[in-house]
C-alpha positions in Angstrom: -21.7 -22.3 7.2 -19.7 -19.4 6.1 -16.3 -20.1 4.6 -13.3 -17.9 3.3 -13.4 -16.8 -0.4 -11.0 -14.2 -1.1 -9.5 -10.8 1.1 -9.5 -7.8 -0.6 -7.2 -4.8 0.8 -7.3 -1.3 -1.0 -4.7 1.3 -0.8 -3.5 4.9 -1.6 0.0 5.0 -2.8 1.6 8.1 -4.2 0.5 8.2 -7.8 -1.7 4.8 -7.9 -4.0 3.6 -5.8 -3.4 -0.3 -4.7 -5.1 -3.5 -4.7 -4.1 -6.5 -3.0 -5.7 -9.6 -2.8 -5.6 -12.7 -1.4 -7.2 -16.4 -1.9 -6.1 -19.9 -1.6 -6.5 -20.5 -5.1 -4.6 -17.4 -6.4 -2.7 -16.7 -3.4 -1.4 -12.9 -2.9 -1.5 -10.6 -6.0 -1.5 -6.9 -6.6 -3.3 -4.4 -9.2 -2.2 -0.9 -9.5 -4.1 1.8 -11.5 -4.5 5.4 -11.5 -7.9 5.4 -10.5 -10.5 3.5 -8.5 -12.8 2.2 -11.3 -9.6 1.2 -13.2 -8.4 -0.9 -10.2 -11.6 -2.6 -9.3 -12.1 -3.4 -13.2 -8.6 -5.2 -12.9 -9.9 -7.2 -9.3 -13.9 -7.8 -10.3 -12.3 -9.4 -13.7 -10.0 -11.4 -12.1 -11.9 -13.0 -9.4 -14.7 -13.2 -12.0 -12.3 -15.5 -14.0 -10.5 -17.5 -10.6 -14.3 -18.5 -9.1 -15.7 -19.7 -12.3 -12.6 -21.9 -13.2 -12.9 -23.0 -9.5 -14.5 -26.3 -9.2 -18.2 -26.5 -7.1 -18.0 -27.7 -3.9 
């Protein structure tokens, strides 16, 4: 059975690119950083943190 974890949108804005993403536990959120490795850094780390808090189901 699959079931929803998270939703993870990436976007170019004018100086930054954009990271939104969504999940029941953190809802919406948003990372900006001037490059790509920066912004996944900021997203890995923080669902890192959010799915090993969560509790096992």
């Amino acid at each position: 059975m699959e079931e929803f974890i998270c939703s993870v949108e990436f976007l170019r804005g004018p100086t930054d690119l954009i990271a939104r993403v969504s999940s029941e536990a953190g809802g919406v959120r948003e990372y900006r950083a001037p490059s790509a490795g920066a912004v996944i850094d900021q997203v890995v780390n923080d669902l890192q943190e959010e799915f090993e808090s969560a509790p096992a189901t």
